[in-house]
C-alpha positions as CSV (number, residue, x, y, z in Angstrom):
1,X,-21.1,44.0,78.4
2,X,-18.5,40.8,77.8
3,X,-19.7,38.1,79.1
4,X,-16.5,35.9,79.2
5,X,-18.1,32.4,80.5
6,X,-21.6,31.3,81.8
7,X,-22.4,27.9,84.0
8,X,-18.6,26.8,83.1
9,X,-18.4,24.3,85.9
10,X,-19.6,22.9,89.2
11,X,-17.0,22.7,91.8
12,X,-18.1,19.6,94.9
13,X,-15.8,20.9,97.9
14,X,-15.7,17.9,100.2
15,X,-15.1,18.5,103.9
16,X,-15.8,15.4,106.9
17,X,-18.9,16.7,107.3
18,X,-20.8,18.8,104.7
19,X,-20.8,18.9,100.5
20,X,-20.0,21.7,99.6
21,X,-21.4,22.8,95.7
22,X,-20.4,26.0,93.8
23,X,-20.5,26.8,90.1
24,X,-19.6,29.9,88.7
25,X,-22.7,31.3,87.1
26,X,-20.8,34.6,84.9
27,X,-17.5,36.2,84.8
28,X,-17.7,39.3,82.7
29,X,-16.1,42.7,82.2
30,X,-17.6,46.0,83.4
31,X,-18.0,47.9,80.2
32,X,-15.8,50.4,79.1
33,X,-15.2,52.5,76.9
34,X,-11.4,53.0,75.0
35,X,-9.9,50.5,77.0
36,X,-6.7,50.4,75.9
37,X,-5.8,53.7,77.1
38,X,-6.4,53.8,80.9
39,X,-5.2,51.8,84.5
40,X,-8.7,50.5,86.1
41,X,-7.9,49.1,89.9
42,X,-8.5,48.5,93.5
43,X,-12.4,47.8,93.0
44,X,-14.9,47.9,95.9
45,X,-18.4,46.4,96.0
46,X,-21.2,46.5,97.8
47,X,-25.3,45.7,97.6
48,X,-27.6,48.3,98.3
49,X,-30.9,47.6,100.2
50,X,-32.6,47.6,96.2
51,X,-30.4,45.1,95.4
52,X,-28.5,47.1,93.4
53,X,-24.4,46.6,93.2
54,X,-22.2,49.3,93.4
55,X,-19.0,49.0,92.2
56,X,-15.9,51.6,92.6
57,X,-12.5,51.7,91.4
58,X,-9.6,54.2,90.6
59,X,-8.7,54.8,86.9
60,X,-6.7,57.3,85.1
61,X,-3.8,57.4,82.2
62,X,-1.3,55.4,84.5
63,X,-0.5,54.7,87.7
64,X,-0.3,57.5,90.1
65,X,-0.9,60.6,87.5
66,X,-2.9,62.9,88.5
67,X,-6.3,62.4,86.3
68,X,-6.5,59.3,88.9
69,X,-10.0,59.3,90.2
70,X,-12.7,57.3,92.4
71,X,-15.0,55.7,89.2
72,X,-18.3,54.1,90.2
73,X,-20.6,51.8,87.9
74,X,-23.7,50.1,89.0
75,X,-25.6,47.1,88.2
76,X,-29.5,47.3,88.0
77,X,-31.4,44.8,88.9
78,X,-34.3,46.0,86.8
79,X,-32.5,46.6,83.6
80,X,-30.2,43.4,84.6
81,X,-27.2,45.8,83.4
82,X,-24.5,47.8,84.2
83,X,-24.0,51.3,83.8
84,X,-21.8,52.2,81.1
85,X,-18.5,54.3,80.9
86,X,-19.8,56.8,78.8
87,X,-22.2,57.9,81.2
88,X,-20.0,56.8,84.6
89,X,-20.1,59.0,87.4
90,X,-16.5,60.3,88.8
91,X,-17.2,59.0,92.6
92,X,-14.2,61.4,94.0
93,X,-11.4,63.2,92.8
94,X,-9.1,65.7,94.8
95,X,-7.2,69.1,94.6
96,X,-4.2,70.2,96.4
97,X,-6.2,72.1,98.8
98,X,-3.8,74.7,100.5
99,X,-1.1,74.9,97.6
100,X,-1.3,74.9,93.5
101,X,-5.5,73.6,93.6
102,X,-3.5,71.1,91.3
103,X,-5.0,67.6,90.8
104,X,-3.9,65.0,92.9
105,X,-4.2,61.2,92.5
106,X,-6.6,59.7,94.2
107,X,-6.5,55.5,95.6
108,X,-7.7,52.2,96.7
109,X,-11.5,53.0,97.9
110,X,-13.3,50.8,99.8
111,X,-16.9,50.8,100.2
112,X,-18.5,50.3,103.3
113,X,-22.6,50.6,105.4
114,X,-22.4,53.3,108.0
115,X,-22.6,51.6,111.6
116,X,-26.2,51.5,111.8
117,X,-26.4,50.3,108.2
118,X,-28.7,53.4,107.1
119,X,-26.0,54.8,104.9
120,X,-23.0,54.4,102.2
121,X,-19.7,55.3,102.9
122,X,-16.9,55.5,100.7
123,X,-13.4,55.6,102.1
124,X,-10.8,56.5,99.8
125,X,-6.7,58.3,99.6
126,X,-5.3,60.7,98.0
127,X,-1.9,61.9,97.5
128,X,0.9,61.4,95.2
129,X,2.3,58.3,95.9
130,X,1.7,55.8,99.3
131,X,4.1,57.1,101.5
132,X,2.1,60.8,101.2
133,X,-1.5,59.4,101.2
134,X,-4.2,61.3,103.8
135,X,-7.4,59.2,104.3
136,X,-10.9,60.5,102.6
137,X,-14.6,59.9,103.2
138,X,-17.6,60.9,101.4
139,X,-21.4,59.6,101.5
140,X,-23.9,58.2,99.3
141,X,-26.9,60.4,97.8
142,X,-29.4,58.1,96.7
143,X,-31.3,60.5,94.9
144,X,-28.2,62.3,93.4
145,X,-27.1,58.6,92.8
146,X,-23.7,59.4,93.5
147,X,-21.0,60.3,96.5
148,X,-21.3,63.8,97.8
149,X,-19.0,66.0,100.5
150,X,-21.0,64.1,103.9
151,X,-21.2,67.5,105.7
152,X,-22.6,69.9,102.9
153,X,-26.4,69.6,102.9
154,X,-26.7,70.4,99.5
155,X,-23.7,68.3,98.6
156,X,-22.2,70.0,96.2
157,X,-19.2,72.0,97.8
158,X,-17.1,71.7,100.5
159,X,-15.3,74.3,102.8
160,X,-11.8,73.1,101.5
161,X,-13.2,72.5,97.5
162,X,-14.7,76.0,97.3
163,X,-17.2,75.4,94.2
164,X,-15.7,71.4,93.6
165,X,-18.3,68.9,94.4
166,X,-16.1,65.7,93.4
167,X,-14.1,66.1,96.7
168,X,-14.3,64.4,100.0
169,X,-13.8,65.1,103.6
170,X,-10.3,64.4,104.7
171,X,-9.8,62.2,107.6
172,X,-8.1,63.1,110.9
173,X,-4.6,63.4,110.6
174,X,-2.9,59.5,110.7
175,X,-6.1,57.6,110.3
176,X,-6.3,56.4,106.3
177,X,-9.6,54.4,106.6
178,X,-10.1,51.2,105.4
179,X,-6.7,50.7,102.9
180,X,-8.3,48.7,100.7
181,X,-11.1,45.9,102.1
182,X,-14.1,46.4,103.5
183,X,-15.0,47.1,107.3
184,X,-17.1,44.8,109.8
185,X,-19.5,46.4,112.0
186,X,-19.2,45.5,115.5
187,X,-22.1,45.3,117.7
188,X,-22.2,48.7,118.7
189,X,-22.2,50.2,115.7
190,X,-18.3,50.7,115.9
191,X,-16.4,50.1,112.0
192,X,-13.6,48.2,112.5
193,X,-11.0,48.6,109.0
194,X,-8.1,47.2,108.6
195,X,-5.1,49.6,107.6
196,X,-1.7,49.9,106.6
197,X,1.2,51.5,106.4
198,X,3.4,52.2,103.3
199,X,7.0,53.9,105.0
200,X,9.7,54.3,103.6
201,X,11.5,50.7,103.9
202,X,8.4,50.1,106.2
203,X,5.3,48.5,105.7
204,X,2.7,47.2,108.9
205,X,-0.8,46.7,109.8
206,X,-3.1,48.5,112.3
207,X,-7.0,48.6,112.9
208,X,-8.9,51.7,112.9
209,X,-12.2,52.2,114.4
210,X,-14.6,54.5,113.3
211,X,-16.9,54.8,117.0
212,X,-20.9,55.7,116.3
213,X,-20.2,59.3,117.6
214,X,-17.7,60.2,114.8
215,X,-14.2,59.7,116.5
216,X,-11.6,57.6,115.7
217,X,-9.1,55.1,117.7
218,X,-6.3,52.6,116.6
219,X,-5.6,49.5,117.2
220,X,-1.9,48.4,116.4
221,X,0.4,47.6,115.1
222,X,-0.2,44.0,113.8
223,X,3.5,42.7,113.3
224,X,5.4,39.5,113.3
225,X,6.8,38.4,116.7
226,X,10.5,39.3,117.8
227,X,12.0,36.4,116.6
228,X,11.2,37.0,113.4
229,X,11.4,40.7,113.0
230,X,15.1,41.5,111.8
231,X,16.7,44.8,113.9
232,X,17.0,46.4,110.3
233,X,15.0,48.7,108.7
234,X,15.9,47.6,105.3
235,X,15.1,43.6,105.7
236,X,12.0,43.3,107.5
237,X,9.4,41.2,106.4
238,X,6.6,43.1,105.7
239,X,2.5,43.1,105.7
240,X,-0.1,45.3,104.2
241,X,-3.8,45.4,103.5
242,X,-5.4,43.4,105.8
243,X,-8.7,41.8,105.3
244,X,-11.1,41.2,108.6
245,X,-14.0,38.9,109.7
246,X,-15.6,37.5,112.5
247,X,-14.8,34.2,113.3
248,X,-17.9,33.0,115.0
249,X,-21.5,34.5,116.1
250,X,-20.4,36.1,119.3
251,X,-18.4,39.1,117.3
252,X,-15.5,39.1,119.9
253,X,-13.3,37.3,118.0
254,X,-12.3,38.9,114.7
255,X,-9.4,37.6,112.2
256,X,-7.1,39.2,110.2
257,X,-5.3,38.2,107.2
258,X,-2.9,40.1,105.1
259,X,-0.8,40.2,101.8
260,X,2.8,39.8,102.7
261,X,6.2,41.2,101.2
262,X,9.3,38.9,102.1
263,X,11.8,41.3,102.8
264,X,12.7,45.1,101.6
265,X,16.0,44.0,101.4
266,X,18.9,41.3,101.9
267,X,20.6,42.7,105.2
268,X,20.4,41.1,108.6
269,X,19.2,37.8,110.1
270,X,16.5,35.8,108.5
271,X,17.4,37.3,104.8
272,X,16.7,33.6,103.7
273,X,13.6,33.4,105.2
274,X,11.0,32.4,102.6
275,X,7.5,34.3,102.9
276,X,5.0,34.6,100.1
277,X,2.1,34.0,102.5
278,X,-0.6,34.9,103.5
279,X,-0.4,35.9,106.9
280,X,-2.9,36.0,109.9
281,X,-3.3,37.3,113.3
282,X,-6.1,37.2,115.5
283,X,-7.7,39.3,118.2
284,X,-9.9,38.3,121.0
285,X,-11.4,41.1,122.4
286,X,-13.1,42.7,119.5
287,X,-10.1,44.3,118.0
288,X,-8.7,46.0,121.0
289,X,-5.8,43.7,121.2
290,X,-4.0,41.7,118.8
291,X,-1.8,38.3,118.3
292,X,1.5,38.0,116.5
293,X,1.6,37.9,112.9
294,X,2.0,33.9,111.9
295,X,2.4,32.4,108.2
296,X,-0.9,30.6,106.9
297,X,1.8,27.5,105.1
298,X,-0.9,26.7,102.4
299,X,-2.2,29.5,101.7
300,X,0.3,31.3,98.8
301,X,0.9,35.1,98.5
302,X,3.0,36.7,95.6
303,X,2.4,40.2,97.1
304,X,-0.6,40.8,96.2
305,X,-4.0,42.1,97.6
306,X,-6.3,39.6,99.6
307,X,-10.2,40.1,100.6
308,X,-12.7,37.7,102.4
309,X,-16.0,38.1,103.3
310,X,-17.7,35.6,106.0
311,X,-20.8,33.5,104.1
312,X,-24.5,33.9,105.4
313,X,-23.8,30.0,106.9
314,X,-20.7,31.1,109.0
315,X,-17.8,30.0,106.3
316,X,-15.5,31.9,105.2
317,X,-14.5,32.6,101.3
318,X,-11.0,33.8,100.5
319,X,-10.2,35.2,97.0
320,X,-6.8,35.4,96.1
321,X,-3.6,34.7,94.4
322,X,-3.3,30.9,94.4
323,X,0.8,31.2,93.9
324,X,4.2,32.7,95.4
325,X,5.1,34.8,92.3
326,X,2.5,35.5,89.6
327,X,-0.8,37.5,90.5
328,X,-2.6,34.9,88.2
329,X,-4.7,32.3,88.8
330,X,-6.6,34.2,90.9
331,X,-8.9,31.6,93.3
332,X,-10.8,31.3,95.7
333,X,-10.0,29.3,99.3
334,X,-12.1,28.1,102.0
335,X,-12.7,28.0,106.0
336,X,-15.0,26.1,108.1
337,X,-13.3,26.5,111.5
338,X,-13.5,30.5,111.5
339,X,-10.1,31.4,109.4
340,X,-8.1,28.4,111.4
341,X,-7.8,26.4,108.4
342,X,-8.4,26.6,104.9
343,X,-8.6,24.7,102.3
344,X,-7.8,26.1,97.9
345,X,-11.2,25.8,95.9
346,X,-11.0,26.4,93.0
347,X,-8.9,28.8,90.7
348,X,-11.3,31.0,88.4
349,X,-9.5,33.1,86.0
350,X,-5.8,32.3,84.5
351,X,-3.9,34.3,82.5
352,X,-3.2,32.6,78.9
353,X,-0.6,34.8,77.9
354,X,2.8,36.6,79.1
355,X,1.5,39.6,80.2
356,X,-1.6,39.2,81.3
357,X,-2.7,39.0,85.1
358,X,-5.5,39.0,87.7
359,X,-5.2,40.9,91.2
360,X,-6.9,42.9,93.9
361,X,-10.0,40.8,94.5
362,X,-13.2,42.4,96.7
363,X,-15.6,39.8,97.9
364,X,-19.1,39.7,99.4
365,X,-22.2,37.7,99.2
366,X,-25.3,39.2,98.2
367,X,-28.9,38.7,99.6
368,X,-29.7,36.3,96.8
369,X,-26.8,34.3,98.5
370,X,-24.4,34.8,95.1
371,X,-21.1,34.9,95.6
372,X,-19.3,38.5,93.8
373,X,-16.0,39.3,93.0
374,X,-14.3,42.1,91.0
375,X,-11.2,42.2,90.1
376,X,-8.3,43.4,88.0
377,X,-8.0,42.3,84.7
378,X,-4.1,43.5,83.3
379,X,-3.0,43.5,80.1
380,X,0.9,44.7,79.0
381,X,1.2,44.7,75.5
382,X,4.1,43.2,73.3
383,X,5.3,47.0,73.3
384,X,5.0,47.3,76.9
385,X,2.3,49.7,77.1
386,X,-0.1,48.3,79.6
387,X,-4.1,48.9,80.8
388,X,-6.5,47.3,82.5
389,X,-10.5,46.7,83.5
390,X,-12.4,45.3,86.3
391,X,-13.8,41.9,86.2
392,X,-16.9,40.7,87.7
393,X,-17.5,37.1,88.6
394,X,-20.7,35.7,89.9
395,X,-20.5,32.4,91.8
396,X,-24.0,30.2,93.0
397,X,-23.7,27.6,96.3
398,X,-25.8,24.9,96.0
């Protein structure tokens, strides 16, 4: 393991009413092996009930080619490390199933606890590029110690995989999970997840609820209002992966913020319209119903993914790209009020050289009441040959 920085600072956040410590305690690098030869990215994490972290990704040659699969690494608490590339378990991969049986790329998992918090779920997509992604799901085997088809009972097949037991179940048709954050859990066991859309010209946000009995329902779509929403195709301004959390103890009112894309191109009204925000809307009635999109002014985005996670005290901790252009620093931002306002924290990681970057941040807090992020750590060489690995950051509030 490279342990990049230990106890580097202590950060004193000072609001009206409350000090607010935090000090990052590591930031290391999972460990890897021939690292620069594959694309490591869209990491998940969650704690198990051992206190155990879980950690998946998706990694292959490049970007899109069709070794891309669901990678999953753990941290012991026993041993105190993490499990090592050489012996990492391939979480999911996927076949075209009624055509060639050829591989096919799979993306952007997110790990979630069932709605009664008895199980792992891990949502995932597959396909060859955004525009043809189908949503996937498999479950955690604890004594397997990996992610099995949910509805074999001897995990190891599954009615579309024939003898394949790296494949998932596919969602029903339009429903794509959780795109890339984790879900909340409303109060009736319900998983709310924020999605997106990736259209041709066309991006926008919905919420998709996975109900205790198995079915599914939308919610959407999250958009910007009229007056800011060009009649062309080609220039609208355009959000994806949204990031949800409660705003307060009743679990009624639920926030969401997304990454942002200015425009898909320079026709129409508002072509000068400035963006790189993050971007918020808010609903009131646990998801069913949903406000305009509005711009969060302080809160930069240079088209980049977003997560948040609400704190054990009711705060909540946004990582992400502190700038309009660069995915680097990456930071960390904070809200006392719910997600109303927010204040920058602190940045954590910077790149010190052209080519190097920091993106896709996943965020929770732990029982311990550490603060975890992984991340993407990109590297393009001076030939322009390019790889990257996960990062993991511990932070401590005091």
């Amino acid at each position: 393991m490279k342990r990049l920085s230990q106890v580097c600072f202590v950060l004193l956040f000072f609001t009206a009413q409350v000090l607010w410590s935090l000090h990052i305690e590591t930031i290391e690098e999972l460990p890897t092996e021939d690292t620069q030869k594959f694309i490591r990215h869209a990491s998940t994490l969650i704690e198990d009930r051992d206190g155990q972290l879980m950690v998946c990704y998706y990694h292959g040659t490049f970007e899109g080619t069709t070794d891309q699969e669901i990678y999953l690494q753990t941290w012991s608490p026993k041993q105190k490390e993490w499990s090592g590339e050489g012996s990492l378990a391939i979480a999911a991969q996927e076949k075209d199933r009624w055509n060639s049986d050829a591989p096919v790329p799979c993306w952007n998992p997110a790990l979630s606890f069932s709605g009664n918090n008895e199980e792992i779920f891990l949502f995932y997509k597959a396909g060859a590029d955004t525009m043809s992604w189908s949503g996937m799901f498999k479950k955690f085997d604890r004594e397997k110690g990996n992610f099995v088809y949910p509805y074999d009972p001897n995990g190891t097949k599954s009615a579309h995989h024939s003898d394949d037991p790296l494949g998932g179940e596919m969602l029903p048709a339009g429903i794509l999970g959780p795109i890339k954050n984790k879900p909340i859990i409303l109060k009736d066991g319900t998983l709310l997840c924020g999605s997106s859309i990736e259209s041709f010209n066309n991006w926008g946000c919905w919420v998709e609820l996975l109900h205790s009995d198995g079915t599914w329902s939308k919610s959407g779509p999250v958009d910007f209002p009229q007056n800011l929403h060009p009649l062309y195709p080609d220039a609208m301004y355009s959000i994806l992966q949204p990031t949800v959390f409660f705003m307060d103890d009743s679990q009624s009112k639920i926030c969401m913020l997304t990454r942002s894309r200015t425009s898909m191109g320079d026709k129409g009204p508002g072509k000068d319209f400035k963006l790189a925000r993050i971007c918020q809307s808010i609903s009131e009635d646990a998801g069913k119903t949903w406000s305009p999109i509005h711009v969060i002014e302080n809160l930069p985005n240079p088209n980049s993914g977003i997560d948040s996670v609400r704190l054990h005290d009711g705060r909540i901790l946004l990582a992400y790209n502190n700038s309009e252009t660069d995915r680097s620093p990456i930071s960390l931002a904070l809200s006392e009020d719910g997600g109303k306002s927010w204040a920058h924290v602190l940045d954590f990681d910077t790149a010190t050289y052209k080519g190097e970057s920091f993106s896709y941040p996943a965020v929770i807090q732990t029982s311990d009441q550490k603060i975890h992020v992984t991340y993407t750590h990109l590297q393009v060489t001076p030939s322009g040959s390019m790889y990257s690995t996960i990062r993991h950051a511990v932070f401590c509030l005091d």
